[in-house]
DRENDO-1510 file (C-alpha; in Angstrom, 1 decimal, always signed):
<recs>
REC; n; res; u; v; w
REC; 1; UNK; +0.0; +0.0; +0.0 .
REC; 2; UNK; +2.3; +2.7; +0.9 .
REC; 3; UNK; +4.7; +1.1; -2.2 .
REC; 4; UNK; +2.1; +2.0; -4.1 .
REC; 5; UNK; +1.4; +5.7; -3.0 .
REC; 6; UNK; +5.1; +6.2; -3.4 .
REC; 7; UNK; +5.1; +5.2; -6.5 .
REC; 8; UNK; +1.9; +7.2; -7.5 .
REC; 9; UNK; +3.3; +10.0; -5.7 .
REC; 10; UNK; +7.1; +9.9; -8.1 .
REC; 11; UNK; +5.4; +9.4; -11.3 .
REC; 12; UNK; +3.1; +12.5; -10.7 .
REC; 13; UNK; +6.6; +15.0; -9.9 .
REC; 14; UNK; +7.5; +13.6; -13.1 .
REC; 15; UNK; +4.7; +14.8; -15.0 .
REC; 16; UNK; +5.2; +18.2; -12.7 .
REC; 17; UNK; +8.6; +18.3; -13.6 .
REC; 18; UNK; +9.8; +18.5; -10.0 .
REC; 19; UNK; +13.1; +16.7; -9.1 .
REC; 20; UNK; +12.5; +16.4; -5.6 .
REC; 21; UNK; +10.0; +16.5; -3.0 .
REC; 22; UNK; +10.2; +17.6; +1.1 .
REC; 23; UNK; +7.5; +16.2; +2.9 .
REC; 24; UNK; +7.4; +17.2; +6.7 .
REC; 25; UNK; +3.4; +16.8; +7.1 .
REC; 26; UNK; +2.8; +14.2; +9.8 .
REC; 27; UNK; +0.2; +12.9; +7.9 .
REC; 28; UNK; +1.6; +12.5; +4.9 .
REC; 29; UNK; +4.9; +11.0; +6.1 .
REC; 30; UNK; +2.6; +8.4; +7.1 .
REC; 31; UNK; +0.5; +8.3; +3.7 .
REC; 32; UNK; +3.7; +7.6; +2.3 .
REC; 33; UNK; +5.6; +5.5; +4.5 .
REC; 34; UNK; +3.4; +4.1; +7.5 .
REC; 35; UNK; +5.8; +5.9; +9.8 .
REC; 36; UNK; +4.0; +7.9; +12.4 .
REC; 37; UNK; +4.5; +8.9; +16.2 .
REC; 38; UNK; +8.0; +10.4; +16.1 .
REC; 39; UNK; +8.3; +13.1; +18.4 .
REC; 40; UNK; +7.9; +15.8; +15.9 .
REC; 41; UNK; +8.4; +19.7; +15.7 .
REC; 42; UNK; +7.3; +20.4; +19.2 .
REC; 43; UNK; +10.2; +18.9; +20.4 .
REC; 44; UNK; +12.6; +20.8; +18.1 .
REC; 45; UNK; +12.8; +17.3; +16.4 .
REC; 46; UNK; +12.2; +17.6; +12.6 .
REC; 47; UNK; +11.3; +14.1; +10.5 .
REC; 48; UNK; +11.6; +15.3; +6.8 .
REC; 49; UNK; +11.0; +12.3; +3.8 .
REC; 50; UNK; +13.0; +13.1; +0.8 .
REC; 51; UNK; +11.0; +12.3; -2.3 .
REC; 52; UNK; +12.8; +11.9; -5.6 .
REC; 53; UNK; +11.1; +11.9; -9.1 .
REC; 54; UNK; +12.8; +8.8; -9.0 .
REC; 55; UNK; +15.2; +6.2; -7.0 .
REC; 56; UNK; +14.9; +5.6; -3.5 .
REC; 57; UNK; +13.3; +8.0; -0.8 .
REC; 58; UNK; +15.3; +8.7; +1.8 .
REC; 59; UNK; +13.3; +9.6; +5.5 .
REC; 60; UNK; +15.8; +11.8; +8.0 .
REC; 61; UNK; +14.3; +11.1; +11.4 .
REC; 62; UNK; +15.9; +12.0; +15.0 .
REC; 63; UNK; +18.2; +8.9; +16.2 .
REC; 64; UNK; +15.6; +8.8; +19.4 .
REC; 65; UNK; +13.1; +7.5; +17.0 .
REC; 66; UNK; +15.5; +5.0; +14.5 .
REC; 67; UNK; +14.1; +1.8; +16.1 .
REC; 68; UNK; +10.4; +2.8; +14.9 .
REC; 69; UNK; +11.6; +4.3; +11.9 .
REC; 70; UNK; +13.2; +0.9; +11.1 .
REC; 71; UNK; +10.3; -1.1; +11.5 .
REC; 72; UNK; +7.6; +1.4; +9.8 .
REC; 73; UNK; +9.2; +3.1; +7.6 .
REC; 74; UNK; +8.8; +1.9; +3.8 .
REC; 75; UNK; +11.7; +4.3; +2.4 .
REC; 76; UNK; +15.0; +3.5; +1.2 .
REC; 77; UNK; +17.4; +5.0; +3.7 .
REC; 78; UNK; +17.4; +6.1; +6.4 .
REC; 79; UNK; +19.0; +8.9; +8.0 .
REC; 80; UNK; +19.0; +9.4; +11.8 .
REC; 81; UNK; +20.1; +12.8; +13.5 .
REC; 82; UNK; +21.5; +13.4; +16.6 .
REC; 83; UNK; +20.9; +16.2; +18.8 .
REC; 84; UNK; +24.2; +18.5; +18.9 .
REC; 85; UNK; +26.1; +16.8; +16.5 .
REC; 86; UNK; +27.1; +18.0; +13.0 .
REC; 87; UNK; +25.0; +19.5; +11.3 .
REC; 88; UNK; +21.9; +17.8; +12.6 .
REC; 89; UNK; +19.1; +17.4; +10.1 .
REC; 90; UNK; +20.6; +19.8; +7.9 .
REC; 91; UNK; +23.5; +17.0; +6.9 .
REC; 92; UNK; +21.5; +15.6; +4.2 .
REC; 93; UNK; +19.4; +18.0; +2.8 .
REC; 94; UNK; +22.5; +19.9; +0.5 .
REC; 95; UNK; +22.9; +16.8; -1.2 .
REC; 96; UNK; +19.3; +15.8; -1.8 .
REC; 97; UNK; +18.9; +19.0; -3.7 .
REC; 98; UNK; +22.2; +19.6; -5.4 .
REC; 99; UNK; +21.5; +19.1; -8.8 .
REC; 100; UNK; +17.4; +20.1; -8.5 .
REC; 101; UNK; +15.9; +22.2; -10.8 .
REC; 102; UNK; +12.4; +22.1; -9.0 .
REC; 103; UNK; +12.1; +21.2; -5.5 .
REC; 104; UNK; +8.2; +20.9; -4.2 .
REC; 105; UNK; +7.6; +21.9; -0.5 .
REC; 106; UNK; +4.4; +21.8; +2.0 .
REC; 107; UNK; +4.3; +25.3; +2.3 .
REC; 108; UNK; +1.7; +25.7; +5.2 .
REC; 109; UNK; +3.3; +22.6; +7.0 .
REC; 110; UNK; +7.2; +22.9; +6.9 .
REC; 111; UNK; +8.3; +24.0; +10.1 .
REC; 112; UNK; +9.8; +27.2; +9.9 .
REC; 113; UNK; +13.5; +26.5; +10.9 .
REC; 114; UNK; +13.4; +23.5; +7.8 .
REC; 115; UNK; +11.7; +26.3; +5.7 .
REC; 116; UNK; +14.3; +28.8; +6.8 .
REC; 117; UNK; +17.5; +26.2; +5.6 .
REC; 118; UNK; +15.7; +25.2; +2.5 .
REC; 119; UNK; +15.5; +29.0; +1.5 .
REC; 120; UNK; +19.4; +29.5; +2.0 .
REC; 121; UNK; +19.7; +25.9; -0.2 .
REC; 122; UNK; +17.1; +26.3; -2.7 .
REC; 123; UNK; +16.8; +29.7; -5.0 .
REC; 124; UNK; +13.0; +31.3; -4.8 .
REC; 125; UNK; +12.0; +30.4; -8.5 .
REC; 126; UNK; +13.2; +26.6; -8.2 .
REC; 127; UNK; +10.7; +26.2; -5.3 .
REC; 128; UNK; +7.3; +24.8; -6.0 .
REC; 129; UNK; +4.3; +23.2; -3.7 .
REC; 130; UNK; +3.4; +19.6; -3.6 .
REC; 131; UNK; +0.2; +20.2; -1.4 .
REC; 132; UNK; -2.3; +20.2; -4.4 .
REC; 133; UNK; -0.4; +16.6; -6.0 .
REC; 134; UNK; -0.7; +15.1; -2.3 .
REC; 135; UNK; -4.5; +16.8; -1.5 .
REC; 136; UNK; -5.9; +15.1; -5.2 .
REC; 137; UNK; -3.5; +11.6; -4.4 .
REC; 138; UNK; -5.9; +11.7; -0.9 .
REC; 139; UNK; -8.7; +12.5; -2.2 .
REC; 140; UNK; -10.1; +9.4; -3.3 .
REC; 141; UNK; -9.9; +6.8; -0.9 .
REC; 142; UNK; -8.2; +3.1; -1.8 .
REC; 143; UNK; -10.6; +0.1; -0.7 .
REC; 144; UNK; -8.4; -0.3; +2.6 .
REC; 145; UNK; -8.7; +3.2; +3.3 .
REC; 146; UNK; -12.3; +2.2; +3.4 .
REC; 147; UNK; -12.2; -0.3; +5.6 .
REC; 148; UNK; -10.7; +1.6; +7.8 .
REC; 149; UNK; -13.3; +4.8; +7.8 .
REC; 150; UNK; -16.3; +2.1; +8.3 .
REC; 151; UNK; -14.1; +0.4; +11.2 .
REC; 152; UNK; -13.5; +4.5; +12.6 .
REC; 153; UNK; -17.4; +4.7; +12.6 .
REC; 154; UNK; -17.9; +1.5; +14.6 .
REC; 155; UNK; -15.1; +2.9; +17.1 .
REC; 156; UNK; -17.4; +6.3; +17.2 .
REC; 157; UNK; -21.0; +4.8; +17.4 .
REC; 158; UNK; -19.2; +3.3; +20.8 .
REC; 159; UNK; -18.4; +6.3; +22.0 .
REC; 160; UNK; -21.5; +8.1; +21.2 .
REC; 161; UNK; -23.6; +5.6; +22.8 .
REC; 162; UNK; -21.6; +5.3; +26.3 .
REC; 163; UNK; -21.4; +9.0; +26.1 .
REC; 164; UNK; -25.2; +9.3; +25.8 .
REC; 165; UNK; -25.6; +6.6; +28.3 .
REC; 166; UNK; -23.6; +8.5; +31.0 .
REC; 167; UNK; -25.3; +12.1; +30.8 .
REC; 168; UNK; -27.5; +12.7; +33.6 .
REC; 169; UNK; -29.0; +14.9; +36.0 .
REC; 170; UNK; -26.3; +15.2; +38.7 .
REC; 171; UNK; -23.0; +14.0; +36.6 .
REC; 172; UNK; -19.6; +16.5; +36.0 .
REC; 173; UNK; -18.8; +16.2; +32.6 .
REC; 174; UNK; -15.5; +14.5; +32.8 .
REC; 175; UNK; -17.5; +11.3; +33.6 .
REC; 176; UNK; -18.5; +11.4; +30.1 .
REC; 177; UNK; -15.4; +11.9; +28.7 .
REC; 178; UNK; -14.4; +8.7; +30.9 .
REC; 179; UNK; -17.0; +6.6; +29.4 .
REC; 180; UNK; -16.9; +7.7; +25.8 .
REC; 181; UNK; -12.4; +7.3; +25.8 .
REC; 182; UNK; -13.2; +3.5; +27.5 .
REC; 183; UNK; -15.8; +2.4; +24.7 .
REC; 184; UNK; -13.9; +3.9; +21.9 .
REC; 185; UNK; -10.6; +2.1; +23.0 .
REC; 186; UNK; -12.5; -1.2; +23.8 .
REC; 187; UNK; -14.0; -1.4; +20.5 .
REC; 188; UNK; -11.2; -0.2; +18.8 .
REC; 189; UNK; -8.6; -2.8; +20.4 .
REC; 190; UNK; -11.9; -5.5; +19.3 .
REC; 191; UNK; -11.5; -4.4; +15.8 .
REC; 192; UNK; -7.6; -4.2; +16.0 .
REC; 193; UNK; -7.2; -8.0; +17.0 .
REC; 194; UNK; -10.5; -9.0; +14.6 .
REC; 195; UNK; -9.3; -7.6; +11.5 .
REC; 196; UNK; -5.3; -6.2; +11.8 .
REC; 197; UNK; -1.9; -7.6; +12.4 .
REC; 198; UNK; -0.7; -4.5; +13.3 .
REC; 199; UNK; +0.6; -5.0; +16.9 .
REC; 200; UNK; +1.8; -1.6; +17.3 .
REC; 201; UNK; -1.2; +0.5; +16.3 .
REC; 202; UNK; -2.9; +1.7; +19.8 .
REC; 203; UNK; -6.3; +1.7; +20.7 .
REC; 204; UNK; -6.7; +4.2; +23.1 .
REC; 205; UNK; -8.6; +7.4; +22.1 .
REC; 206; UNK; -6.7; +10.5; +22.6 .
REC; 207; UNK; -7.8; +14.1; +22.7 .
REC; 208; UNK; -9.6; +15.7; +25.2 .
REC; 209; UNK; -13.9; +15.5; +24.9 .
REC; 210; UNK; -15.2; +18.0; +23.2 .
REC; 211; UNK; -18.6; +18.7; +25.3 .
REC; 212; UNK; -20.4; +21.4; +26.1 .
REC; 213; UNK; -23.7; +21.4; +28.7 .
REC; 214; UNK; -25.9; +24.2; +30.4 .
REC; 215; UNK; -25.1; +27.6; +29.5 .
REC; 216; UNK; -21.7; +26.9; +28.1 .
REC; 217; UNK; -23.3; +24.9; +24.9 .
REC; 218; UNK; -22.5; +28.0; +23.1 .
REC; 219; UNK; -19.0; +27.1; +23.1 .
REC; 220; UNK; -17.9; +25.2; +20.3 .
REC; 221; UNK; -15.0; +23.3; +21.1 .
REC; 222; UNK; -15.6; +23.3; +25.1 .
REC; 223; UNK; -13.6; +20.5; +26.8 .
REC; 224; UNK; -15.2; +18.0; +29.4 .
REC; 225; UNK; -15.0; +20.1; +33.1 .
REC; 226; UNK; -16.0; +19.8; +36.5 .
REC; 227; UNK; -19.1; +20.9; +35.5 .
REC; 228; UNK; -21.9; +19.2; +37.0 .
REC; 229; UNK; -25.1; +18.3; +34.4 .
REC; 230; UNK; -28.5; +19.6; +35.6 .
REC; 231; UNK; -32.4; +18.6; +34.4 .
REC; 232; UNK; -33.3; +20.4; +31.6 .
REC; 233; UNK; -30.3; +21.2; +30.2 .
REC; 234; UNK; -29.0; +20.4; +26.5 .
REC; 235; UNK; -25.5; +18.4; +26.1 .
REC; 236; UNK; -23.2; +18.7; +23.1 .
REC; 237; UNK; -20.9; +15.8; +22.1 .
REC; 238; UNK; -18.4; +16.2; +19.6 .
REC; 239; UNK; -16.5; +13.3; +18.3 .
REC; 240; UNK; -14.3; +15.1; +15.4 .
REC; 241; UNK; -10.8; +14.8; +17.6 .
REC; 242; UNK; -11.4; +11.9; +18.9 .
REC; 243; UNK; -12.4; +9.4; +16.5 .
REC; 244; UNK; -9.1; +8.4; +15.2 .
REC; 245; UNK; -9.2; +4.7; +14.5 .
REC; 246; UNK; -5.5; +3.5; +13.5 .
REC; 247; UNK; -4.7; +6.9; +12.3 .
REC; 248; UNK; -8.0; +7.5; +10.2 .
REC; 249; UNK; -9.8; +10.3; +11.1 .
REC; 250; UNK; -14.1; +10.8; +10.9 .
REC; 251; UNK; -16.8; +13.5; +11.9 .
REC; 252; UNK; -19.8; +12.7; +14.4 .
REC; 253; UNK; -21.7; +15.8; +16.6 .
REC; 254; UNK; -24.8; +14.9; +18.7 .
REC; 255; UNK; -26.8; +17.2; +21.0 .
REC; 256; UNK; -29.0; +16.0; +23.6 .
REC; 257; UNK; -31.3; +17.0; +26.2 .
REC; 258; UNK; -31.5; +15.4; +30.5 .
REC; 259; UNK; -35.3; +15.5; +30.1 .
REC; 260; UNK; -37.9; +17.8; +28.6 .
REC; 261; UNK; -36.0; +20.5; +26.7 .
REC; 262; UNK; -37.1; +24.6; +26.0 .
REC; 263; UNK; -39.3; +24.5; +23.7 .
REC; 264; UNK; -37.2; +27.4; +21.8 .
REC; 265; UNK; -34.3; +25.3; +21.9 .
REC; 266; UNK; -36.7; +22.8; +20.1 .
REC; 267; UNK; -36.9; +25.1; +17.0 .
REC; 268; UNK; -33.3; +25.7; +17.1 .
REC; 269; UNK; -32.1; +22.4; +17.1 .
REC; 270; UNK; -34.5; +21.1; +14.3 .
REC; 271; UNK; -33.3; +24.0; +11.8 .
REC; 272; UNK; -29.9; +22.3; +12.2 .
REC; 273; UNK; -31.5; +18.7; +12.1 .
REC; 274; UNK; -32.9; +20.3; +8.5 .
REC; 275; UNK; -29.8; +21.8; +7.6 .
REC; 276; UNK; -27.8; +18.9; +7.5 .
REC; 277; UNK; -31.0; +16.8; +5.6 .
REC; 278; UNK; -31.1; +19.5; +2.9 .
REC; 279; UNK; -26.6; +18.7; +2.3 .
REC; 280; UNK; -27.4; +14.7; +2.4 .
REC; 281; UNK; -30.6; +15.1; -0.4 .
REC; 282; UNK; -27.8; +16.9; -2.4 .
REC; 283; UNK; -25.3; +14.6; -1.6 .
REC; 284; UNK; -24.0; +12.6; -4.7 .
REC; 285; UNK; -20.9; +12.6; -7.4 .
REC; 286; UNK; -21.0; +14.7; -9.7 .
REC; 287; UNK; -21.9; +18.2; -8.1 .
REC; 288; UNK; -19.7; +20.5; -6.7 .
REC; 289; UNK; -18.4; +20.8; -3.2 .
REC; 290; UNK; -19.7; +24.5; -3.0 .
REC; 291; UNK; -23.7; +23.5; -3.9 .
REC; 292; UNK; -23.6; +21.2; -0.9 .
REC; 293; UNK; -23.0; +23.7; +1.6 .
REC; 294; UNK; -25.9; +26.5; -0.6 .
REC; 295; UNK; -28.2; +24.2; +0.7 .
REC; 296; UNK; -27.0; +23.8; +4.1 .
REC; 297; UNK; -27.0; +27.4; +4.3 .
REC; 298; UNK; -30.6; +28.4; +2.6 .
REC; 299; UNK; -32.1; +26.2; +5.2 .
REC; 300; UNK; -30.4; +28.2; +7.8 .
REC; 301; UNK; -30.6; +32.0; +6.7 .
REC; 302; UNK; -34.3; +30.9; +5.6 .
REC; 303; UNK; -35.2; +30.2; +9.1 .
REC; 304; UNK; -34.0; +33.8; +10.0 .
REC; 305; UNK; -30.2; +32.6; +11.1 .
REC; 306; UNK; -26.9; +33.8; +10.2 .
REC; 307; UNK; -24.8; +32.7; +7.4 .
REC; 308; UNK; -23.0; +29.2; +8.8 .
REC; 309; UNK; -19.5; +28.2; +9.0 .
REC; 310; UNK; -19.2; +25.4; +6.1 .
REC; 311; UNK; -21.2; +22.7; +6.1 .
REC; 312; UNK; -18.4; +19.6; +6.6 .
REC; 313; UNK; -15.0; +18.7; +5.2 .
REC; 314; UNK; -13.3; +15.5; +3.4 .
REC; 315; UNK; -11.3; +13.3; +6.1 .
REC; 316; UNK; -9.5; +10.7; +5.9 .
REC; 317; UNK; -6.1; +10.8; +7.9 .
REC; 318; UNK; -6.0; +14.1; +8.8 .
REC; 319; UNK; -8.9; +15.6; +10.4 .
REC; 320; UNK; -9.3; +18.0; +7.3 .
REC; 321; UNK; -8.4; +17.2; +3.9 .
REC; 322; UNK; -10.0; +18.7; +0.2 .
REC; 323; UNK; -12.4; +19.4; -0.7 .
REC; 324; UNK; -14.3; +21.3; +2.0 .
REC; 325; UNK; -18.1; +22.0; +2.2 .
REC; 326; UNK; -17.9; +25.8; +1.6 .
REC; 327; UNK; -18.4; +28.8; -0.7 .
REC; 328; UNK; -15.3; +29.1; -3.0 .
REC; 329; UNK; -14.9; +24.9; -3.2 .
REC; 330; UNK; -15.7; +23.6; -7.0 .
REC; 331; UNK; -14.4; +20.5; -6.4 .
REC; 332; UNK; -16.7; +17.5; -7.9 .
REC; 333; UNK; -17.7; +15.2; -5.8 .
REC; 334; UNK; -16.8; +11.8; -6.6 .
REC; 335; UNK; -17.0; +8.0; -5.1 .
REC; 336; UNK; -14.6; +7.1; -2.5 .
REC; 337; UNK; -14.4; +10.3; -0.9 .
REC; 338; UNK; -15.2; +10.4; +2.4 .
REC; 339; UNK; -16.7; +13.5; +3.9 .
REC; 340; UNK; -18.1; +15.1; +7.3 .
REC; 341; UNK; -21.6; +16.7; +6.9 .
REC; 342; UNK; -22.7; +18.9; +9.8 .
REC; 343; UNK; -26.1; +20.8; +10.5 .
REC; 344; UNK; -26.2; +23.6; +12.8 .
REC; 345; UNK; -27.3; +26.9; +14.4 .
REC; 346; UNK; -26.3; +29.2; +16.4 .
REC; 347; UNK; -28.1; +31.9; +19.1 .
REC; 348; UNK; -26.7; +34.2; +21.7 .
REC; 349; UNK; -27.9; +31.0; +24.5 .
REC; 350; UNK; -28.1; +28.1; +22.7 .
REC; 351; UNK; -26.1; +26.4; +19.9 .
REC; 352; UNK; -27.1; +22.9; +18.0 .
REC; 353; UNK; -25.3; +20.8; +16.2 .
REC; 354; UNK; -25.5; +17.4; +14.2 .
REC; 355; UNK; -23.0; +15.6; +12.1 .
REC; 356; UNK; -21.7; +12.3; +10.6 .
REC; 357; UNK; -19.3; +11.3; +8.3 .
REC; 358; UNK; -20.1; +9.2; +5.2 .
REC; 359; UNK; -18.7; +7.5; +1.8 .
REC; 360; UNK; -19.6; +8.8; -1.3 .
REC; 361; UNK; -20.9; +5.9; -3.2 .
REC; 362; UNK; -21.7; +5.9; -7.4 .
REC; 363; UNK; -25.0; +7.1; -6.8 .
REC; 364; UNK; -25.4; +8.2; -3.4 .
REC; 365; UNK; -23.8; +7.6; +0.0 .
REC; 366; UNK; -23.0; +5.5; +2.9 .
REC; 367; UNK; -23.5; +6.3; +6.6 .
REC; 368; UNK; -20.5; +5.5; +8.5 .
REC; 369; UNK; -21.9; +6.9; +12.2 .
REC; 370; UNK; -24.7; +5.8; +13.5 .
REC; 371; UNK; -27.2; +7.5; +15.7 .
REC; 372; UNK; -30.6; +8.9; +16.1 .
REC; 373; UNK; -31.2; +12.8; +15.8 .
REC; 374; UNK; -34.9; +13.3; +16.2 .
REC; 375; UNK; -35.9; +15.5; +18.8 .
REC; 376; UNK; -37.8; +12.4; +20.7 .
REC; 377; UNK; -34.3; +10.9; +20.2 .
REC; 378; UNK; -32.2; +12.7; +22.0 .
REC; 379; UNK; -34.2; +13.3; +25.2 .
REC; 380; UNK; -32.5; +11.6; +28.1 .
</recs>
């Protein structure tokens, strides 16, 4: 598989007529190579893969990291750095573009001391970007990919319905967060040992709940507090950081209400609940990324509510790749993409949101997150 993208990805610089490639998006290292978890720029650690048009790619990595380079990384070489000695990371990348006439960068995710060398080594008009080859590459999803977004939407149905199943009148909201990381690792490790030989690839959820409950469900991306849940108030759960199942990324929003909601809320919530209908009926290949959210968005302003953030995003394994569900996107929709589709509204006391992720199929598409949404629903 990642033979293949590497492949895919040198016979496309050819046609581009770029020599060389950096590639210092986590994500993309991955795409490429299967090597992931390295300790990255937050460390002061870059990991830079070194893509010829052709020959053998060569991934510099810190020495910390050579052992899990060695056994994940599909490259050629390998070249481990040291901190403090020589020249670092810097050692290799003279060579690699000595005799380029067009290297391709990640311009918005080189980090900017690799960005700074690469200027001193590289002269302004030989630079070029390889974003748009690796965003279309991504784009359409390979029947493994697949697998793995359907398995992602098992690991997130688990963690909406413990989540759901621990709201209540009386609970902080960190209990949630609790339940929802537990079922989301269980069934993530049952899928793991069902269906992968993978022995490395962890189950456990990571990033922090994003929930929201009382008066603070007008903040977005609210983390699970000390908060403690009341009767009568709505509950937000937001899945989009946290399903992650072996390194593929989905979508999936719920709100909710510990017994009988405000009635105004009610109106609210099922403007968004319509929103996010009026995106799936235009869901299908062929139209453009842009149309999807127009219809999102005339639901909303023709309820009397402002214009909306975009309607959802492609994912795959990064939490937001092309095309996007927003004015300005003509991308075409096509099968194997797999996309995020919200609903939602926002008041000055009260916010509602739905969303779930789904494959674009040849006429259609394919739920991958599973759970109810009418009002009657999502009473607790």
């Amino acid at each position: 598989m990642f033979s293949d993208r590497m492949l895919r990805l040198q016979t496309k610089l050819t046609e581009a007529d770029i020599d060389v490639a950096l590639i210092t998006d986590d994500d993309n290292v991955y795409y490429l190579t299967g090597y992931y978890d390295y300790l990255h720029m937050e460390f002061g650690r870059p990991t830079i893969l070194v893509v010829p048009k052709d020959g053998e790619a060569l991934l510099i990595t810190p020495t910390i990291d050579l052992n899990s380079a060695q056994a994940a990384a599909r490259v050629g070489r390998i070249a481990p750095w040291n901190d403090g000695m020589g020249n670092e990371w810097r050692e290799e990348l003279p060579g690699a573009v000595k005799y380029a006439s067009k290297v391709a960068i990640e311009p918005g995710h080189m980090p900017p001391p690799v960005r700074a060398y690469v200027n001193d080594l590289v002269d302004t008009e030989a630079l070029t970007t390889v974003t748009p080859i690796l965003n279309e590459m991504r784009m359409i999803k390979s029947a493994q990919e697949l697998q793995l977004a359907r398995h992602a939407g098992e690991v997130a149905t688990a963690m909406m319905n413990a989540g759901r199943a621990a709201i209540g009148d009386g609970v902080p909201e960190f209990e949630v967060a609790i339940a929802t990381s537990q079922a989301g690792t269980r069934k993530a490790a049952e899928l793991l040992a069902a269906h992968y030989d993978d022995t490395d690839m962890s189950p456990n959820t990571h990033f922090l709940q994003i929930m929201a409950s009382g008066k603070d469900i007008i903040k977005t991306h609210h983390r699970a507090s000390t908060r403690i849940m009341r009767h009568g108030e709505p509950v937000f759960l937001c899945f989009c950081g946290m399903t992650n199942f072996h390194r593929f990324k989905l979508g999936f929003d719920r709100t909710f209400w510990i017994g009988e909601p405000d009635p105004e809320q009610v109106k609210v919530y099922e403007v968004a609940v319509a929103s996010q209908k009026a995106a799936l009926d235009a869901l299908r290949p062929g139209v453009t990324a842009e149309s999807i959210h127009a219809e999102y968005a005339e639901v909303i302003q023709g309820a009397g509510f402002e214009y909306p953030f975009r309607c959802g995003r492609a994912t795959g394994f990064s939490f937001l790749e092309a095309p996007q569900l927003v004015t300005g996107d003509k991308t075409i929709i096509q099968p194997g993409m797999v996309l995020a589709v919200d609903g939602s509204v926002s008041v000055d006391t009260f916010r509602a949101q739905v969303g779930d992720s789904f494959i674009i199929t040849e006429d259609g598409w394919e739920p991958l997150t599973q759970h109810p949404k009418s009002v009657e629903e999502v009473i607790l």
